[in-house]
Every structure is written in C-alpha cells, then in structure tokens.
ZADO-1210 file (C-alpha; in nm, 4 decimals, padded with zeros to 6 digits):
<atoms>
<atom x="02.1005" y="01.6545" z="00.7936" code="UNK" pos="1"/>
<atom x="01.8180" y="01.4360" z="00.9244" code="UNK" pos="2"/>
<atom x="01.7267" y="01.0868" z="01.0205" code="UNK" pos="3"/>
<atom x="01.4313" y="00.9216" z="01.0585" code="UNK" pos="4"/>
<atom x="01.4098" y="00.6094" z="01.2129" code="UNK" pos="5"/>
<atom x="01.1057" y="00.3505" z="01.1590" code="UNK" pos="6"/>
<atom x="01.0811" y="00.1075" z="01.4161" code="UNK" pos="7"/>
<atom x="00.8055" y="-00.0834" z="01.4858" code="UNK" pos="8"/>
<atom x="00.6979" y="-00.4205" z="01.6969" code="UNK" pos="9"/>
<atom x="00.4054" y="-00.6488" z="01.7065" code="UNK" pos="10"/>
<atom x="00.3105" y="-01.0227" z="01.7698" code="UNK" pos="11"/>
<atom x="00.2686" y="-01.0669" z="01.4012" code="UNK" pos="12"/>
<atom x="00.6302" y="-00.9235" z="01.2597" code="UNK" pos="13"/>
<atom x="00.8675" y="-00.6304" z="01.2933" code="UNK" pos="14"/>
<atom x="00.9412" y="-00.3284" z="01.0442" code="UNK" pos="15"/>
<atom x="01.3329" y="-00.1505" z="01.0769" code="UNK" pos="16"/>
<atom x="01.4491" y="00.1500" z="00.8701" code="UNK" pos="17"/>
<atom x="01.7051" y="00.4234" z="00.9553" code="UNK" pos="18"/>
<atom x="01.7324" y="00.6949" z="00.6670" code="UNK" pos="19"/>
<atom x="01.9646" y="01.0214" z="00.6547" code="UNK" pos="20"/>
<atom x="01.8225" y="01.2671" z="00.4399" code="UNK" pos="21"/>
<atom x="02.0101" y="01.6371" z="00.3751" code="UNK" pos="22"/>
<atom x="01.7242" y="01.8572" z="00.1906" code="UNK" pos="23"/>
<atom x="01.8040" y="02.2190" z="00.0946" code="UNK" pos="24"/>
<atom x="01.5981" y="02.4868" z="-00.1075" code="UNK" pos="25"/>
<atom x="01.6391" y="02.4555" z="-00.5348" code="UNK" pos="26"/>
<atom x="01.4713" y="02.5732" z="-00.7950" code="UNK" pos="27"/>
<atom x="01.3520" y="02.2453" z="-00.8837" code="UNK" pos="28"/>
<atom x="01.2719" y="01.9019" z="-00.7042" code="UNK" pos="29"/>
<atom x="01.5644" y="01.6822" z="-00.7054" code="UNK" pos="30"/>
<atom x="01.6378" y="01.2963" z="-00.5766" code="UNK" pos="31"/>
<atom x="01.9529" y="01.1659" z="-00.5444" code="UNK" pos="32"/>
<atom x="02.0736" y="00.8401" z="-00.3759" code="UNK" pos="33"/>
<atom x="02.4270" y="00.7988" z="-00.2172" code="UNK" pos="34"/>
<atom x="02.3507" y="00.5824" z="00.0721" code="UNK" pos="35"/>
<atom x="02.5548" y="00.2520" z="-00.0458" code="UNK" pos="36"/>
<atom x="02.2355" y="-00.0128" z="-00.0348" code="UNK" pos="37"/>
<atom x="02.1137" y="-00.2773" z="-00.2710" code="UNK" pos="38"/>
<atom x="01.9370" y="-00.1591" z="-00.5180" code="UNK" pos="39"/>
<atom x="01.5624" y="-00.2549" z="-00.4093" code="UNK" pos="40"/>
<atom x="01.6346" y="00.0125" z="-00.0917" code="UNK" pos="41"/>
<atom x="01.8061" y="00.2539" z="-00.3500" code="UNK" pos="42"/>
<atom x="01.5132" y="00.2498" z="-00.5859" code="UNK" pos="43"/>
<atom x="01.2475" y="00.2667" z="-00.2465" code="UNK" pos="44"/>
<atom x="01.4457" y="00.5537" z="-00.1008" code="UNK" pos="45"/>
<atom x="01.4054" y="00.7466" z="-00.3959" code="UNK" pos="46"/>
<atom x="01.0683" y="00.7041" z="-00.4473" code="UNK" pos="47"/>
<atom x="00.9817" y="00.7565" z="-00.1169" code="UNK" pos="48"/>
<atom x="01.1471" y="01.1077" z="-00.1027" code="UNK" pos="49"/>
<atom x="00.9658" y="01.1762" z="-00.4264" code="UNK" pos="50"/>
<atom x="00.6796" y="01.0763" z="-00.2263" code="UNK" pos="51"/>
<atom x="00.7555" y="01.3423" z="00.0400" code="UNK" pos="52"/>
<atom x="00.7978" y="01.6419" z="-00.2246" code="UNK" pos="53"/>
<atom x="00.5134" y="01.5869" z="-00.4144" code="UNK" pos="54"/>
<atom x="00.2564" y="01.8629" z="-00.3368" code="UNK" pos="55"/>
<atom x="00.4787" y="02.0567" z="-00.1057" code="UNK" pos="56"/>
<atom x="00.4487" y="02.4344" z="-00.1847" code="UNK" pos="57"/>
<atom x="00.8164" y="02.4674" z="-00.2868" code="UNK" pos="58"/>
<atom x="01.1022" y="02.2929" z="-00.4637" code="UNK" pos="59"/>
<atom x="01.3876" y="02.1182" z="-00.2753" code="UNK" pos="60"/>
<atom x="01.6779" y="01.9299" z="-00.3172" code="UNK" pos="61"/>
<atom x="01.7198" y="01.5716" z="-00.1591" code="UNK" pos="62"/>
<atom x="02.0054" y="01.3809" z="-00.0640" code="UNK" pos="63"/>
<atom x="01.9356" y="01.0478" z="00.0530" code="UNK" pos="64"/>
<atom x="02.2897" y="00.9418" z="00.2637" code="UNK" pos="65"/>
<atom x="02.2521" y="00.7056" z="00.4752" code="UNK" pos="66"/>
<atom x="02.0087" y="00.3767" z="00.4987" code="UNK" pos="67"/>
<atom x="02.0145" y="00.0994" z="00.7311" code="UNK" pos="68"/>
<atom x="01.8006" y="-00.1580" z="00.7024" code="UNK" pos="69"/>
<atom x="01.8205" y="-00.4783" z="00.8996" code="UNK" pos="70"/>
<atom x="01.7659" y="-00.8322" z="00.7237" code="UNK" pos="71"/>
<atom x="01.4669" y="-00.9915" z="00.7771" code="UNK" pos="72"/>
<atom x="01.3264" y="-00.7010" z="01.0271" code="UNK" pos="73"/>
<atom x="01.3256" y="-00.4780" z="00.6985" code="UNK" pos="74"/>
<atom x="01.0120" y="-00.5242" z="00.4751" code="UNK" pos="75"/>
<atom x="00.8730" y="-00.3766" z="00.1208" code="UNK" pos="76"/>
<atom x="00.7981" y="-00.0331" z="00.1574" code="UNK" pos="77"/>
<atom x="01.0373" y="00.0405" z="00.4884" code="UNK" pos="78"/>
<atom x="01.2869" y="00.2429" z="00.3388" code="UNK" pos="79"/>
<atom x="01.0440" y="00.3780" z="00.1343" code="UNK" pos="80"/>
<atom x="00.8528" y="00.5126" z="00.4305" code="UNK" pos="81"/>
<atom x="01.1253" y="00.6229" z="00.6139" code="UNK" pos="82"/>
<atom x="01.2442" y="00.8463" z="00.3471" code="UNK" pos="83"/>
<atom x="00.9195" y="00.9682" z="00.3229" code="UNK" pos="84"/>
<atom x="00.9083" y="01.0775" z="00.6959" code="UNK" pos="85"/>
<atom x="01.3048" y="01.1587" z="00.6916" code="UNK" pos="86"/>
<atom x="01.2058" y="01.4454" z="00.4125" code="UNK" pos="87"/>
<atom x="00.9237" y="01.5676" z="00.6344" code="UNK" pos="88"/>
<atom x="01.0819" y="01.6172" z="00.8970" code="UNK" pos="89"/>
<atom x="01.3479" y="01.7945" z="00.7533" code="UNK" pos="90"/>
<atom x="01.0894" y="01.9781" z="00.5865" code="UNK" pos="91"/>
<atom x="00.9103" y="02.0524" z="00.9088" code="UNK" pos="92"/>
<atom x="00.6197" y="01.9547" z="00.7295" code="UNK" pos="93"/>
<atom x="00.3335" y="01.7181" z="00.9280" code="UNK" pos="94"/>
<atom x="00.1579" y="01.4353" z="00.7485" code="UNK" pos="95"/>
<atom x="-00.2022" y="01.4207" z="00.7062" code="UNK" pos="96"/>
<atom x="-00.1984" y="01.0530" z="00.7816" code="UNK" pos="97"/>
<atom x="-00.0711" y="00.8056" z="01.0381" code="UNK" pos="98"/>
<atom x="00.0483" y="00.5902" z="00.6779" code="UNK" pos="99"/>
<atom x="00.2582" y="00.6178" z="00.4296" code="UNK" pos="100"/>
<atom x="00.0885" y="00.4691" z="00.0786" code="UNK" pos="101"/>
<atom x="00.2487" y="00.3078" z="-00.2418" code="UNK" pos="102"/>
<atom x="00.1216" y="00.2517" z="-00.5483" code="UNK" pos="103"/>
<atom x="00.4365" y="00.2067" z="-00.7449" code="UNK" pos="104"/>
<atom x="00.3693" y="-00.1332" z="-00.9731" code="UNK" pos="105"/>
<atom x="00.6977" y="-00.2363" z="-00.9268" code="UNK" pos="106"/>
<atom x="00.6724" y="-00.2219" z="-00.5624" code="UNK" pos="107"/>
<atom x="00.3038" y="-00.3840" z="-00.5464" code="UNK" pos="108"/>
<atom x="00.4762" y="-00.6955" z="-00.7102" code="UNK" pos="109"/>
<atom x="00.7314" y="-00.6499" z="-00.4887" code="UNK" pos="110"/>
<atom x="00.5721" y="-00.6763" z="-00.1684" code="UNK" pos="111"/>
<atom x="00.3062" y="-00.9789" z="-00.3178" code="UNK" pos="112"/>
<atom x="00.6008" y="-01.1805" z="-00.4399" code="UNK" pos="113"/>
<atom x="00.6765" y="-01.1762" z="-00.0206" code="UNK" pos="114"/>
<atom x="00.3305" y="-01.2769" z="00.0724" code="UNK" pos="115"/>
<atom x="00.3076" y="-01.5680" z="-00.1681" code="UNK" pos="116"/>
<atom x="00.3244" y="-01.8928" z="00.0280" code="UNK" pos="117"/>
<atom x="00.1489" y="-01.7261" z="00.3501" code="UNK" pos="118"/>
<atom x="-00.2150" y="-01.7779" z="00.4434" code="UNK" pos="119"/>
<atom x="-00.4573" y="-01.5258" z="00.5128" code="UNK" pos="120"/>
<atom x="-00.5599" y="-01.4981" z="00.8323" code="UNK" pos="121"/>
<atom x="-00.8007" y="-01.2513" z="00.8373" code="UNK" pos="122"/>
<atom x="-00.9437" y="-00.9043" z="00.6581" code="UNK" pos="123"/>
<atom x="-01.1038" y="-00.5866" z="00.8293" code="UNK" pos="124"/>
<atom x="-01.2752" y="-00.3739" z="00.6654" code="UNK" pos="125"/>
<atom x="-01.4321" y="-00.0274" z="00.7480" code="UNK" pos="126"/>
<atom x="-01.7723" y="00.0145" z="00.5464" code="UNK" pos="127"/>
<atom x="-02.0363" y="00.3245" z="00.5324" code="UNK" pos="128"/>
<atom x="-02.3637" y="00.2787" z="00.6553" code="UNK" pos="129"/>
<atom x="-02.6904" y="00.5323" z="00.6799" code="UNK" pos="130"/>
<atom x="-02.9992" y="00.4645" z="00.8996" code="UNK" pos="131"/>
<atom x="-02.8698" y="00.1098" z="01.0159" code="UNK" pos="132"/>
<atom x="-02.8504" y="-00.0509" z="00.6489" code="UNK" pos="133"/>
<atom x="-02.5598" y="-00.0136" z="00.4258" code="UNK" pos="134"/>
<atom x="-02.5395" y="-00.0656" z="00.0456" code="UNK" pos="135"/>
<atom x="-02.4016" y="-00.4478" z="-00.1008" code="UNK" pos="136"/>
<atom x="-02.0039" y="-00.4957" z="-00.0841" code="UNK" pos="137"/>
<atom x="-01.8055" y="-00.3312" z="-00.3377" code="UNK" pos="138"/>
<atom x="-02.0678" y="-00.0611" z="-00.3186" code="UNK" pos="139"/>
<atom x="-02.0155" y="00.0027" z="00.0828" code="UNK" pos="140"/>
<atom x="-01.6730" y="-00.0478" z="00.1021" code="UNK" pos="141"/>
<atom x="-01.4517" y="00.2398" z="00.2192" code="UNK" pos="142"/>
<atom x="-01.1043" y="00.0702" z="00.3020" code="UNK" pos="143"/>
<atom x="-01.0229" y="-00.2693" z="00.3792" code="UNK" pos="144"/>
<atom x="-00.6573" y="-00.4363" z="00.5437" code="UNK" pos="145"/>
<atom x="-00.5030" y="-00.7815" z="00.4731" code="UNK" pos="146"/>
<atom x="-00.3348" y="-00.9679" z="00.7297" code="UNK" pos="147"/>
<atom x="-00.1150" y="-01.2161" z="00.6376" code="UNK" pos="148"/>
<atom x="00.0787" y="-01.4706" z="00.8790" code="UNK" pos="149"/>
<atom x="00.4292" y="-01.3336" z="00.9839" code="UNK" pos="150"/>
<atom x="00.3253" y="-00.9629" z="00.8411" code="UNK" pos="151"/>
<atom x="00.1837" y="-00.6442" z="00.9374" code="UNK" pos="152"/>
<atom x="-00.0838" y="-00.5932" z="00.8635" code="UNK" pos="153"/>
<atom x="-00.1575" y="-00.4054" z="00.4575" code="UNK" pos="154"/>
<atom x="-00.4225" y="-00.1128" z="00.4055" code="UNK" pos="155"/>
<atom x="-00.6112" y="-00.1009" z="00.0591" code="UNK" pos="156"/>
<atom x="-00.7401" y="00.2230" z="-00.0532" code="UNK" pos="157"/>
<atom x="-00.8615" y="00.3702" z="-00.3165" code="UNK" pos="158"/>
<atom x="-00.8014" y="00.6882" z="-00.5053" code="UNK" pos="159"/>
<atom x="-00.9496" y="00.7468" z="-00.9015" code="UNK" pos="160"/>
<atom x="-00.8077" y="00.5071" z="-01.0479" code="UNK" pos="161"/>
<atom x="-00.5252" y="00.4284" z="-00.8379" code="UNK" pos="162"/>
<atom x="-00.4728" y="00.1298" z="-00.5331" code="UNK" pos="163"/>
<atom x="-00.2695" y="00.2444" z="-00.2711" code="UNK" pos="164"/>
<atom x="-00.0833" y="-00.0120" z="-00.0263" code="UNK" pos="165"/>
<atom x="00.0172" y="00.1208" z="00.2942" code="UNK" pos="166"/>
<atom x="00.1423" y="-00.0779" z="00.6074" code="UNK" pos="167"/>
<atom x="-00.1025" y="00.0273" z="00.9195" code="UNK" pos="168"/>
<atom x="-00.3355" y="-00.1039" z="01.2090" code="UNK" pos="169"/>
<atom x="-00.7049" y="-00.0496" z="01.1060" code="UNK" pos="170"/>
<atom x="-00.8405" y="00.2556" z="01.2555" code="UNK" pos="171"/>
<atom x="-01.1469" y="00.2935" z="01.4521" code="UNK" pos="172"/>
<atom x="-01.5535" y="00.3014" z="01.4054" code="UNK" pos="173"/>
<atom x="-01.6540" y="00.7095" z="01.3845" code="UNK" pos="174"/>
<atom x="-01.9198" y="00.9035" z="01.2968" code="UNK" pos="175"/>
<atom x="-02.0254" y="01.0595" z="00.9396" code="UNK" pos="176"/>
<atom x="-02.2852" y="01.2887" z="01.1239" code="UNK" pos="177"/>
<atom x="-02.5381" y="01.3336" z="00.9067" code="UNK" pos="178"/>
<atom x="-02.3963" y="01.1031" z="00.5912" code="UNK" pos="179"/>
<atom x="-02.3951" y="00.8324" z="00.8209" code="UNK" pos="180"/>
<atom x="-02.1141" y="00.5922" z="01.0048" code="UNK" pos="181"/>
<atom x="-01.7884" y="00.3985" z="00.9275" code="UNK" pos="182"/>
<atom x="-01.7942" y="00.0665" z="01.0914" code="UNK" pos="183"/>
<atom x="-01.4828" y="-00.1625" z="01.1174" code="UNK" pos="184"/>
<atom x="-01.4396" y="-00.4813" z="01.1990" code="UNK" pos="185"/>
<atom x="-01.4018" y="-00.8351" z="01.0548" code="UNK" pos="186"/>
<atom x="-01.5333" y="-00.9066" z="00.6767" code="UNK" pos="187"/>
<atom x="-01.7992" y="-01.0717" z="00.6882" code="UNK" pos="188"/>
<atom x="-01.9743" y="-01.3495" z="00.4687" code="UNK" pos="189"/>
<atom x="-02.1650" y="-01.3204" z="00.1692" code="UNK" pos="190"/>
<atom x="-01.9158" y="-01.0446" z="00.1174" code="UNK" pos="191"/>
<atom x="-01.6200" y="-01.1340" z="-00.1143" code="UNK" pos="192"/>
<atom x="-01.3159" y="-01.0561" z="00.0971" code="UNK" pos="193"/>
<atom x="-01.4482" y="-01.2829" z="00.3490" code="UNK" pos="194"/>
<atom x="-01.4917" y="-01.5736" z="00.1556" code="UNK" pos="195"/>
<atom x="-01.0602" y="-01.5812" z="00.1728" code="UNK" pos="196"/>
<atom x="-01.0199" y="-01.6124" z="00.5103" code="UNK" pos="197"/>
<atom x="-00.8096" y="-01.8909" z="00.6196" code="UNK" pos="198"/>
<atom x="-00.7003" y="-01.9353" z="00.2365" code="UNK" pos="199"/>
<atom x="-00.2712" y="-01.9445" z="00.1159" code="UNK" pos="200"/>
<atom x="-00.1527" y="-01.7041" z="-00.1430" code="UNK" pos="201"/>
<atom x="00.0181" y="-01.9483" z="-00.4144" code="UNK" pos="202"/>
<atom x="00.0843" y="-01.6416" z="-00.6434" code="UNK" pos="203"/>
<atom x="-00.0453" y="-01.3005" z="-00.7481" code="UNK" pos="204"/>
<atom x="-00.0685" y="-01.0483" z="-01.0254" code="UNK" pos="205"/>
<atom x="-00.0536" y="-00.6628" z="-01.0239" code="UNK" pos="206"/>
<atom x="-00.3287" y="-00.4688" z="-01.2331" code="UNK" pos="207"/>
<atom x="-00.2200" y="-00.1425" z="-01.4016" code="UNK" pos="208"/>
<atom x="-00.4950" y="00.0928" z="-01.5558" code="UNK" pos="209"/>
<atom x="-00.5245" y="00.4549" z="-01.6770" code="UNK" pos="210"/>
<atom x="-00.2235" y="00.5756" z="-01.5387" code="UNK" pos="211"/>
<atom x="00.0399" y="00.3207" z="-01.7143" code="UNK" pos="212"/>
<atom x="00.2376" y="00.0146" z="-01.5839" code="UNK" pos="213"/>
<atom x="00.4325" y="00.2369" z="-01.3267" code="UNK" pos="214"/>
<atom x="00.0835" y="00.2654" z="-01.1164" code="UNK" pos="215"/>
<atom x="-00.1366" y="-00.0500" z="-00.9765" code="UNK" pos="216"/>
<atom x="-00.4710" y="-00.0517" z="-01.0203" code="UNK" pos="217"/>
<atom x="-00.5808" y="-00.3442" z="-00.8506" code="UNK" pos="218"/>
<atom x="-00.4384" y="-00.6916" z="-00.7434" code="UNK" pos="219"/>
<atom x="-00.5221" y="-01.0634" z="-00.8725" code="UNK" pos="220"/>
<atom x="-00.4798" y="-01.2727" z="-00.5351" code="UNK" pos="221"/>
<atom x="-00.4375" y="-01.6302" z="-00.6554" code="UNK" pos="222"/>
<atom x="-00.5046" y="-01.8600" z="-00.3568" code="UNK" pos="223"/>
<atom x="-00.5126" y="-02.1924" z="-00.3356" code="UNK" pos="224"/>
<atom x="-00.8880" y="-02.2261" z="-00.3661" code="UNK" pos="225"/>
<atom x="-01.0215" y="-01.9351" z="-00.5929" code="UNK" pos="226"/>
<atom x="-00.8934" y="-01.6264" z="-00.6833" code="UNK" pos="227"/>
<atom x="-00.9825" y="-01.2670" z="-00.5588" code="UNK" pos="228"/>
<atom x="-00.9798" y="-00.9919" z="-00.7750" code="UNK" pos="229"/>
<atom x="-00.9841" y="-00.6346" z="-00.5615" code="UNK" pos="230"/>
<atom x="-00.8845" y="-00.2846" z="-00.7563" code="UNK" pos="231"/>
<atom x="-00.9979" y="00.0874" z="-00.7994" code="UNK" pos="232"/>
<atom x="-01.1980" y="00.2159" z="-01.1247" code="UNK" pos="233"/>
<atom x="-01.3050" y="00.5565" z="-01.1113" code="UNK" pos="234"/>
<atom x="-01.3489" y="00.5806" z="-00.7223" code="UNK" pos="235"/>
<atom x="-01.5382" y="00.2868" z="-00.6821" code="UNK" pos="236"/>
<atom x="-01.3848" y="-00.1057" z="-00.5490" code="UNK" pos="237"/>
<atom x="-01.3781" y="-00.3654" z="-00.7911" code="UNK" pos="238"/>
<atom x="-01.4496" y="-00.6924" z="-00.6135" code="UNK" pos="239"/>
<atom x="-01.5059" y="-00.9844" z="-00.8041" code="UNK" pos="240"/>
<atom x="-01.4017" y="-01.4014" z="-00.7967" code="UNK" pos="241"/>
<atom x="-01.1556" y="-01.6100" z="-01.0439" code="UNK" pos="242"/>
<atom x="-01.1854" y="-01.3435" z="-01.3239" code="UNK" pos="243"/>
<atom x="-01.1696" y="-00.9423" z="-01.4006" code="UNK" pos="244"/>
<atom x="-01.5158" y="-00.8351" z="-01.4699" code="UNK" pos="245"/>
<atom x="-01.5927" y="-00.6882" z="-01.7973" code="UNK" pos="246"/>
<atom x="-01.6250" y="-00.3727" z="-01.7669" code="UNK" pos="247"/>
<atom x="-01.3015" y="-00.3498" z="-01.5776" code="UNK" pos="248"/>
<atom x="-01.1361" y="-00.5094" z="-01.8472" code="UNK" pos="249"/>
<atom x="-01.1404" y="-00.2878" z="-02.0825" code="UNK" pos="250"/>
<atom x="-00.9711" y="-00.0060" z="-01.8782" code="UNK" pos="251"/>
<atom x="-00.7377" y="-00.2486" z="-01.6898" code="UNK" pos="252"/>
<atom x="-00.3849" y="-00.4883" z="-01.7843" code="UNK" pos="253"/>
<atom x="-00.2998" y="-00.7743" z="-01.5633" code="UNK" pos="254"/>
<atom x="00.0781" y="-00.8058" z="-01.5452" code="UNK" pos="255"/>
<atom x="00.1943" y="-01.1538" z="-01.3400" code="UNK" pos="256"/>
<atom x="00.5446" y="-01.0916" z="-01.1893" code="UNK" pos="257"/>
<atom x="00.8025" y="-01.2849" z="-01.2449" code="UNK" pos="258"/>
<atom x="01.1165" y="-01.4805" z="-01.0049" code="UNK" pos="259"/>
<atom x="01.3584" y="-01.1702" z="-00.9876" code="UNK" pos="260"/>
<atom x="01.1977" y="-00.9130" z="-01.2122" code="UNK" pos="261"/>
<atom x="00.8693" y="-00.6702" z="-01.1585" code="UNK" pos="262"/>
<atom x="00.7010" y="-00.8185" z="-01.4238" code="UNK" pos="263"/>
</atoms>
C-alpha cells in the first residue's frame, strides 16, 4: 500500500490531495476505485492511475483506497495527479517531468467551468529563437502558462494533435546549443496571448479533434472583450481571435460545456 500526498502553497492558491494506492503484478492493466469520494475525484483517480500505467513496461493491477481531498484547497486535476504519483511510487518508477498533464475533455471543461468569472492576470510563454530573431507567434511558440486570479498557475502544451493542461510554475530560459534558445518570460504584444492580459473569462469551450470527444484539442477562451482561440493541429499552435480558423475547422469540433454536465 502507498500514499502520495500533493501539497502545495503559493500567494496565488493552494492544491491538497492524499491518495492510497495498492498496485500488484497482473496480466493485464486494471483500475479500480474504492476510496468512498464524490464522483468527480472517483472518475480523476481513475484516470489518473490510468495515467500512471500507460507506457510502463508491464501490466499491473490498481486499487485506488483511499482519497482525501480538502474543500476548497482541492482543485481540478488534484486527485488526478496524486494518483498519478501514488502509482509511481508504488511502481518505483520516476517521472520524466516535474508535471502531471491532462487532456481528458471532460476534465478540460471541468477545470474552465472553475476559471470562468476570474480575470487573467498574466501569460508566460517560453518561445525558440536562432541567431537573436525568432519566427512570428504561433510559429515560435513552444509552451505557454495561464495565470488566473486565485489559481495556480496552468501549462499548455502541445502534442500531435492533442492539448495537454498541467498545473506548474514556468520553467527557466536554456540553451538549444546549436538549434538555438528557449526564452521565457511575459507574452508580449503584437502576439495574441498578450493581447488578454488583464481580460475576465465569462465562459469557455473545449475543442476536440482527431482523437474523439474524450481528448481536447484546443480551448475557446470567451472573455469579456474578444475571444482567444489556442489548440494543437499536427504539432503546431493554433492561435487565432473571435473565431476557429479555417483550416482548423475542418479537423476540429467545438463543444461549449454546460451548468453540471461536460458538455
């Protein structure tokens, strides 16, 4: 038996999560749930300890038995990461990253439906540049994070054709060697993120693509003076203002949540 405890303080908000996991060998990756929780931590613990198996080099069983979570300290995608890391650890397996993404629509709506109402107060974004210059927005581009008041702070990446959430700190400038550098630091205008600054999220829209409605491709941001349109298409960003460019169209579905549903 394991537990993983996520625990985290900062000026802007907290994030709580205690998970018990007990993982043993099978023949075949299994999730099951018997931690007594609301459903919305049920359905995030199992996907996060699908999360955790997927890609490991053998099967296993998991158990999730115990979550705490504690009211408002306890955000989208808490349980989810602590199951994630609980599974790990019992696997004695160490993650790649310091984050744990999501790209599960239903949990995409889920954690926009508990931004709406906040303003933005600022974007960072880490871009790629060679010999001093770098190439226009979407084009440069590598990651970019959100912060909204009263929240931590959300990473955007992309991967194909998938967006992937993750709550994390922006990393650091480095060094490409000879490709060239990643800088980060604020967005800056005329690029598109920029231009939302200061703005309040009045309501929002998940985009689903390729991969079906149970994977976001993108976001529609709907604040209250234009709205932003950021997503993933075959490795590249999608940036755009008030409308889904036309090429992205035709691969991509916008589907508004609604008040106490996904969609």
């Amino acid at each position: 038996m394991t537990t993983f405890r996520l625990l985290q303080q900062t000026n802007r908000s907290s994030r709580f999560a205690q998970v018990t996991v007990e993982v043993t060998a099978s023949s075949r990756s299994e999730v099951e749930v018997t931690a007594v929780v609301v459903e919305e931590h049920r359905w995030e613990a199992e996907l996060g300890a699908r999360r955790a198996l997927r890609g490991q080099p053998v099967a296993a069983r998991v158990i999730v038995t115990g979550v705490v979570t504690a009211g408002a300290d306890t955000s989208v995608g808490d349980v989810y990461e602590a199951t994630a890391r609980a599974v790990w650890q019992a696997l004695r397996v160490e993650h790649r990253t310091s984050y744990v993404d999501f790209n599960d629509s239903a949990m995409v709506a889920s954690w926009l439906k508990g931004m709406v109402g906040r303003r933005l107060d600022a974007v960072t974004e880490a871009r790629h540049w060679y010999g001093r210059r770098r190439e226009p927005d979407a084009e440069s581009l590598l990651h970019a994070w959100l912060f909204f008041e009263y929240a931590m702070p959300v990473g955007l990446h992309g991967h194909g054709d998938q967006l992937l959430l993750a709550a994390e700190d922006p990393y650091g400038s480095y060094d490409m060697g000879e490709s060239g550098e990643a800088r980060v630091g604020p967005a800056q205008p005329p690029d598109v993120l920029s231009g939302f600054v200061g703005a309040r999220l009045t309501d929002g829209a998940v985009i689903v693509g390729h991969d079906g409605d149970a994977v976001a491709a993108g976001l529609v941001l709907r604040f209250d003076k234009r709205d932003l349109v950021v997503g993933v298409l075959g490795d590249e960003w999608v940036l755009a203002v008030d409308s889904v460019p036309a090429d992205a169209a035709r691969s991509w579905a916008v589907r508004p949540f609604v008040q106490g549903g996904c969609w």
